[in-house]
C-alpha positions as semicolon CSV with decimal commas, in nm:
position;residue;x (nm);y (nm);z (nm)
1;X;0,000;0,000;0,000
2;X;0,147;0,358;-0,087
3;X;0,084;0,471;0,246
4;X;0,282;0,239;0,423
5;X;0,562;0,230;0,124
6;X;0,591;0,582;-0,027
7;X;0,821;0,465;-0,302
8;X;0,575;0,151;-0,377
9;X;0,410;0,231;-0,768
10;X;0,067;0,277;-0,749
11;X;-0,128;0,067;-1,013
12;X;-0,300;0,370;-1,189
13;X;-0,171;0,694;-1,157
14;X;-0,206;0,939;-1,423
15;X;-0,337;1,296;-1,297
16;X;-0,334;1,469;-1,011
17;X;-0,267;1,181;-0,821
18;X;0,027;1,112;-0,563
19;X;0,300;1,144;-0,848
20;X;0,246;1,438;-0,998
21;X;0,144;1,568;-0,643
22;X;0,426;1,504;-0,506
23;X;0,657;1,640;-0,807
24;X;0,487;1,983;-0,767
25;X;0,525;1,945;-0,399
26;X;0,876;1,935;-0,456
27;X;0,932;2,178;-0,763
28;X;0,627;2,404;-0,707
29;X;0,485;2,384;-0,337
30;X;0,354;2,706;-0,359
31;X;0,094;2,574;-0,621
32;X;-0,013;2,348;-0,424
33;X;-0,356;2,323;-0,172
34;X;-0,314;2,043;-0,024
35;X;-0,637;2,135;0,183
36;X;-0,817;2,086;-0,161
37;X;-0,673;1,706;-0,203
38;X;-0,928;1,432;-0,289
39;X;-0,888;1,071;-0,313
40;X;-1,119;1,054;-0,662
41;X;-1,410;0,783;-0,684
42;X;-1,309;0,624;-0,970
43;X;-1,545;0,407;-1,193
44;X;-1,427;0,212;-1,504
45;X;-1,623;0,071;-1,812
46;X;-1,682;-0,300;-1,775
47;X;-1,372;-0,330;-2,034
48;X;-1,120;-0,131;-1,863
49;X;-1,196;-0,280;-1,537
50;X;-1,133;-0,623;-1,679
51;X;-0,818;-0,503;-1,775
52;X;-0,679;-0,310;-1,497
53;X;-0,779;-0,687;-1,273
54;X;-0,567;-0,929;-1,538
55;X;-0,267;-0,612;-1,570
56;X;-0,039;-0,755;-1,326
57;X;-0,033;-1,114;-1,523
58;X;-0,100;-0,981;-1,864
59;X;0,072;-0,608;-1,885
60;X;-0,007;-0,550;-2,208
61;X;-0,350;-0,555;-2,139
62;X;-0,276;-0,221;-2,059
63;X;-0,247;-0,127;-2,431
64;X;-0,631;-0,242;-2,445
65;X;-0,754;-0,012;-2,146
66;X;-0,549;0,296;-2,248
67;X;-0,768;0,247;-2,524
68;X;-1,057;0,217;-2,401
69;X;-1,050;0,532;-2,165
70;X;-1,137;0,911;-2,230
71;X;-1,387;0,822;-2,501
72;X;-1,682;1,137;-2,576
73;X;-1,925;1,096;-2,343
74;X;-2,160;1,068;-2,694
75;X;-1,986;0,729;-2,777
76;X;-2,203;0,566;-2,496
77;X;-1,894;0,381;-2,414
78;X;-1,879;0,539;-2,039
79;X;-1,509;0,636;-2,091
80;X;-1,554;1,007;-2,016
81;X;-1,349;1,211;-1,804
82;X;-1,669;1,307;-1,602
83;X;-1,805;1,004;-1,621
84;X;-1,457;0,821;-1,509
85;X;-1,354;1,040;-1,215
86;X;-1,569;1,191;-0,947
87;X;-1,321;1,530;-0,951
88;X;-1,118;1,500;-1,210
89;X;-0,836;1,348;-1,063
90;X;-0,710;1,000;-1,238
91;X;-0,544;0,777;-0,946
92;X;-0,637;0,469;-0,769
93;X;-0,401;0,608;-0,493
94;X;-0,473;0,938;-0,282
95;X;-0,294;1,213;-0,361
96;X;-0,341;1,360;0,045
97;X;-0,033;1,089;0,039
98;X;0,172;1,272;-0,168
99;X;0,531;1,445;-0,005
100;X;0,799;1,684;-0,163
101;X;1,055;1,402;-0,097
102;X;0,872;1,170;-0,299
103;X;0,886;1,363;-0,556
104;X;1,243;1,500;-0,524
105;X;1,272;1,079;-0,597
106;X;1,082;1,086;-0,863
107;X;1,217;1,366;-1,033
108;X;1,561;1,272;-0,929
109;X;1,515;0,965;-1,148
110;X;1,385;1,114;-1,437
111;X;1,676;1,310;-1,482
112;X;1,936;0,981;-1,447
113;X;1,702;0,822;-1,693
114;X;1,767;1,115;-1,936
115;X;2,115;1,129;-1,870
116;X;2,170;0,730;-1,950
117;X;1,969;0,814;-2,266
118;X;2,166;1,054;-2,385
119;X;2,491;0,855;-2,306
120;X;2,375;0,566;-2,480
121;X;2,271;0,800;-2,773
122;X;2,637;0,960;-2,843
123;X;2,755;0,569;-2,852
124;X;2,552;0,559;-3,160
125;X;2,476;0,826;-3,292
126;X;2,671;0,911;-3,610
């Protein structure tokens, strides 16, 4: 559980959640309300929610719900942003969890990521 393990992934994480939280925590704090942090009620189409249960055996089943989310609300397909998230926040962790430090982490590894890349890119490039 994230609370318990700050540097544990959490399963779906995309906005406004505890990463991206907790990177503005650490670059921007003064952004940040953490007063007006929400743990979102989240709810899936039947599809994606198959998906996101079968992930941890099967990732690339996350190919299929990526797909399968943020659809028009028209489509009838119940992918909507409104229709997904109760406040617009996309995260099956809270983001009342998030800290500066995990982001500092976060961020911290980005940039090492970035730097093996471009390492590995001079080898080859021509």
């Amino acid at each position: 559980m994230a609370e318990e393990n700050p540097e544990e992934p959490i399963p779906f994480d995309w906005h406004a959640g505890e990463g991206e939280t907790s990177s503005m925590l650490y670059l921007a704090p003064s952004l940040v309300d953490m007063s007006e942090a929400e743990k979102p009620v989240l709810t899936f189409p039947p599809i994606v929610q198959k998906t996101l249960e079968n992930a941890e055996t099967e990732p690339n089943l996350g190919l299929v719900q990526e797909a399968n989310l943020f659809r028009p609300k028209d489509s009838e397909k119940m992918a909507s942003s409104r229709e997904i998230s109760s406040n617009g926040v996309f995260t099956s962790g809270d983001p009342k969890n998030a800290t500066a430090e995990r982001g500092r982490k976060s961020k911290e590894r980005q940039i090492q990521a970035a730097v093996q890349f471009i390492e590995a890119w001079k080898k080859v490039s021509w």
